[in-house]
N, C-alpha and C positions, 0 to 999 in steps of 0.2 A: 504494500500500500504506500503511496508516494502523493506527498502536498508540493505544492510550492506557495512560500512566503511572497508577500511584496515587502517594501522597507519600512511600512509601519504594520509588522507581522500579520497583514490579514493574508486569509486564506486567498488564492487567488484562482488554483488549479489542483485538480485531483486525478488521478489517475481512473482508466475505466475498469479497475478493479473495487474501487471505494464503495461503491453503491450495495454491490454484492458483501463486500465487507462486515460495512453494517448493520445488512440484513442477518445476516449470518449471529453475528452477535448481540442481536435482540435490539438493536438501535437504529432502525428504519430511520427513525424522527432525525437520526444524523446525515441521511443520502447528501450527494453531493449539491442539491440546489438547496441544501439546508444551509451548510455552511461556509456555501463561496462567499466571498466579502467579509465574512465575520473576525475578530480576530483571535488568533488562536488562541489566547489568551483568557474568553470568555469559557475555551475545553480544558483546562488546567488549572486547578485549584488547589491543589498543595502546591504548599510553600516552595517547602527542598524540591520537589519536582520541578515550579516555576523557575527555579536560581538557577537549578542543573541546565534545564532547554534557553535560558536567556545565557547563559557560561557557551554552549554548545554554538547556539545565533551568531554572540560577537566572534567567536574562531570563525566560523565556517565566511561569512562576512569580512573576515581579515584574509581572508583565499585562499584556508588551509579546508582543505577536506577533511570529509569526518562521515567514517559509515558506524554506523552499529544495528544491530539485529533486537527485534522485539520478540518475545513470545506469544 
């Protein structure tokens, strides 16, 4: 599943696997005409997780790559 940011982290693009995604895990109400424009921001609510994804934002934005895998 792949987003992309714009520079004031809203959602802007999703891959055409997203939709199926969220069905999948019980959050239709997330499909992709849910969440384009919004910013991601409004999906993450812990703290430490926010610090962690705004840590990850400013690297990836300085032009270092950065992959990692979800479960």
């Amino acid at each position: 599943i792949r987003y992309t940011l714009n520079d004031s982290d809203e959602i802007v693009a999703v891959n055409d696997d997203w939709d199926a995604f969220a069905t999948a895990n019980g959050a239709p109400h997330l499909a992709a005409g849910q969440v384009l424009g919004r910013s991601l921001w409004e999906f993450v609510t812990d703290d430490t997780t926010r610090l962690l994804y705004r840590d990850v934002l400013a690297r990836v934005r300085r032009d270092r790559a950065i992959r990692f895998t979800f479960r």
